[in-house]
C-alpha positions as CSV (number, residue, x, y, z in Angstrom):
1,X,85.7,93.8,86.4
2,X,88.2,92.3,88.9
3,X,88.5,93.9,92.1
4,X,91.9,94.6,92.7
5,X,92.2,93.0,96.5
6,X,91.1,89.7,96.3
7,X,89.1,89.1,99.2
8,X,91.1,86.6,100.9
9,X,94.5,88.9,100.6
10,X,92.1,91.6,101.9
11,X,91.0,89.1,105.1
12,X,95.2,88.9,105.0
13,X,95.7,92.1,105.1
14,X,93.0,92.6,108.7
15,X,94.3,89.7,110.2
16,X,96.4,91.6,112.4
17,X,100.2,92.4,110.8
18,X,103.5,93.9,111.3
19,X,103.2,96.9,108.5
20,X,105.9,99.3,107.8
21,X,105.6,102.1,105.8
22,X,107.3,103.9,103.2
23,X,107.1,107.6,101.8
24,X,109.1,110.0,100.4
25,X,109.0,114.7,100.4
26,X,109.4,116.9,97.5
27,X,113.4,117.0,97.4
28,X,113.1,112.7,97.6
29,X,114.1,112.5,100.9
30,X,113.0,109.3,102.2
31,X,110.7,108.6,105.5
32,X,109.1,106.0,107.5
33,X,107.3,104.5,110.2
34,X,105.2,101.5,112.0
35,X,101.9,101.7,111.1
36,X,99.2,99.9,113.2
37,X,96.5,98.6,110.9
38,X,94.9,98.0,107.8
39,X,91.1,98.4,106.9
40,X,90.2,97.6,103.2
41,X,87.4,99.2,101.6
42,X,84.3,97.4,99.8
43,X,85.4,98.5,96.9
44,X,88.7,96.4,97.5
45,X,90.6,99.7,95.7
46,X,91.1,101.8,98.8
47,X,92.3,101.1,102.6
48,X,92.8,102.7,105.5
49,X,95.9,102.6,107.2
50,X,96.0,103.5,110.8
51,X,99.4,105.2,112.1
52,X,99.8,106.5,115.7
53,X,99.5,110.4,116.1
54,X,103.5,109.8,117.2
55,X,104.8,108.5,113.9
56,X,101.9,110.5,111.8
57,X,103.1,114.0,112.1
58,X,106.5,113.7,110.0
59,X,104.4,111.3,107.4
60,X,101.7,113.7,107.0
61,X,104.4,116.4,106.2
62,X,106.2,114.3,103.7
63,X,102.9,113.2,102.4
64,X,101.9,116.8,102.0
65,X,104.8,117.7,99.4
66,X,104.5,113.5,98.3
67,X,101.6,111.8,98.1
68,X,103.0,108.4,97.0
69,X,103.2,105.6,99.5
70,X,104.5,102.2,100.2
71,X,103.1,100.1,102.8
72,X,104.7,96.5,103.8
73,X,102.4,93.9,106.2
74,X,104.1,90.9,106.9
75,X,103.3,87.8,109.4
76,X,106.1,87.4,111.7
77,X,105.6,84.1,112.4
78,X,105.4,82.8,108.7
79,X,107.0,85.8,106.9
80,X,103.9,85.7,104.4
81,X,104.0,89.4,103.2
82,X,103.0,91.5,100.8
83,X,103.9,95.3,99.5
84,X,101.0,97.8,98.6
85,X,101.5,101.1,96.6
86,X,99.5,103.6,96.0
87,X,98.0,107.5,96.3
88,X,97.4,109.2,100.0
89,X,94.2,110.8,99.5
90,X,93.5,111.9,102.6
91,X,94.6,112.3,106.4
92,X,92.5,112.8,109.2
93,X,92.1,111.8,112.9
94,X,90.8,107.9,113.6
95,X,87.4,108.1,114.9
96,X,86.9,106.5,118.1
97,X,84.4,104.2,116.3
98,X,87.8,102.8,114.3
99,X,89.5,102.2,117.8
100,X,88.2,98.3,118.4
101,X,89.2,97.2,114.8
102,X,93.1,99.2,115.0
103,X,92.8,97.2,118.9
104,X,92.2,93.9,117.2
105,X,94.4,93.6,114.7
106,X,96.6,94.8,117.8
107,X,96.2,92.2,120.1
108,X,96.5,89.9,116.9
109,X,100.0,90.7,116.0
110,X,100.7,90.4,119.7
111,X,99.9,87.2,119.6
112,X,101.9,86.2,116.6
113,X,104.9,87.5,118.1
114,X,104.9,86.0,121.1
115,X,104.2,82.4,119.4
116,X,107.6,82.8,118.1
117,X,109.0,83.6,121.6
118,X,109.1,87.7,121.3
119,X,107.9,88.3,125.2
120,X,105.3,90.6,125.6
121,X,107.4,93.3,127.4
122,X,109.1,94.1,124.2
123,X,105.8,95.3,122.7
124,X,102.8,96.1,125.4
125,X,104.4,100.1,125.2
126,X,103.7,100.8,121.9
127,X,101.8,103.9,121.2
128,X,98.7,103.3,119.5
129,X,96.2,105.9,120.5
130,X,95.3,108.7,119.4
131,X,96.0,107.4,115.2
132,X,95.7,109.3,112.3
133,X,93.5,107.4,109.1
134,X,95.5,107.1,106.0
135,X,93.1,106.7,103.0
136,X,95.0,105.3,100.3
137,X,94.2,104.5,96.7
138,X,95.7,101.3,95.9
139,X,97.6,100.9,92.9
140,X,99.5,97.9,92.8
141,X,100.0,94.8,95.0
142,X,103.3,92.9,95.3
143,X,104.4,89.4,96.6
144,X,107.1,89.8,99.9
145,X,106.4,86.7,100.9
146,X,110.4,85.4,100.8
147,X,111.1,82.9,98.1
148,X,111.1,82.9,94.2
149,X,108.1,84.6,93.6
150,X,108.9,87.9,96.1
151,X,108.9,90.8,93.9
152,X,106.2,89.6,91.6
153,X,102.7,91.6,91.3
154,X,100.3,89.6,92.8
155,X,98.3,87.0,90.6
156,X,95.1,88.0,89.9
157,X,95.2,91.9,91.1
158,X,94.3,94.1,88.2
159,X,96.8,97.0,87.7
160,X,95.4,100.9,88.9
């Protein structure tokens, strides 16, 4: 049986990204926010998206009544991105063992931005600690990468 993350888009999707997410409450209202990182399971069907405790609170309401999500991580400096969907499962605090990885992937997005000029003082403020854990159950995986093939379900990701 395929796995439905590859394993290089899952090393993608650790390298350290600029991820937005997308969810929606009961009446369809829709609601959003940064998210920080990504952690993808063994099992390549579930992740772990990271969110700061400031953004969380309105997501975990509207996940509450709405458990559908949509999560975009993208590469600022090549615009190589790609859409996830799928089922919240689950919200809880990030463990302080979690910390380093939601760090790294951090400092790695830092990086990216300032390689294509975006100074550091635009971004060292950023809340990131204390995070709430996202467990998601992925259930399809999109191209976003801009260019004729944006839109398309990825090759080789079987459908949830």
């Amino acid at each position: 049986m395929e796995r439905p993350i590859p394993d290089e888009l899952a090393a993608f999707l650790e390298s350290g990204l600029a991820i937005v997410v997308g969810t929606r409450d009961a009446a369809l209202r829709p609601d959003g926010a940064a998210a920080l990182a990504v952690r993808v399971h063994a099992d390549r069907a579930h992740v772990t998206l990271f969110v700061s405790d400031a953004s969380a609170a309105h997501l975990a309401r509207s996940l509450a009544e709405s458990p559908r999500i949509a999560v975009v991580l993208d590469l600022p400096s090549t615009h190589r991105a790609c859409q996830l969907k799928g089922t919240v499962r689950s919200v809880r605090p990030a463990a302080d063992a979690e910390r380093p990885e939601i760090d790294r992937q951090r400092e790695a997005l830092y990086r990216d931005l300032e390689s294509i000029g975006i100074p550091s003082a635009m971004f060292a403020q950023w809340r990131v600690w204390p995070s709430m854990a996202l467990e998601i159950e992925v259930q399809a995986l999109y191209e976003q990468t801009p260019g004729p093939g944006a839109g398309d379900r990825l090759q080789g990701v079987a459908p949830r």
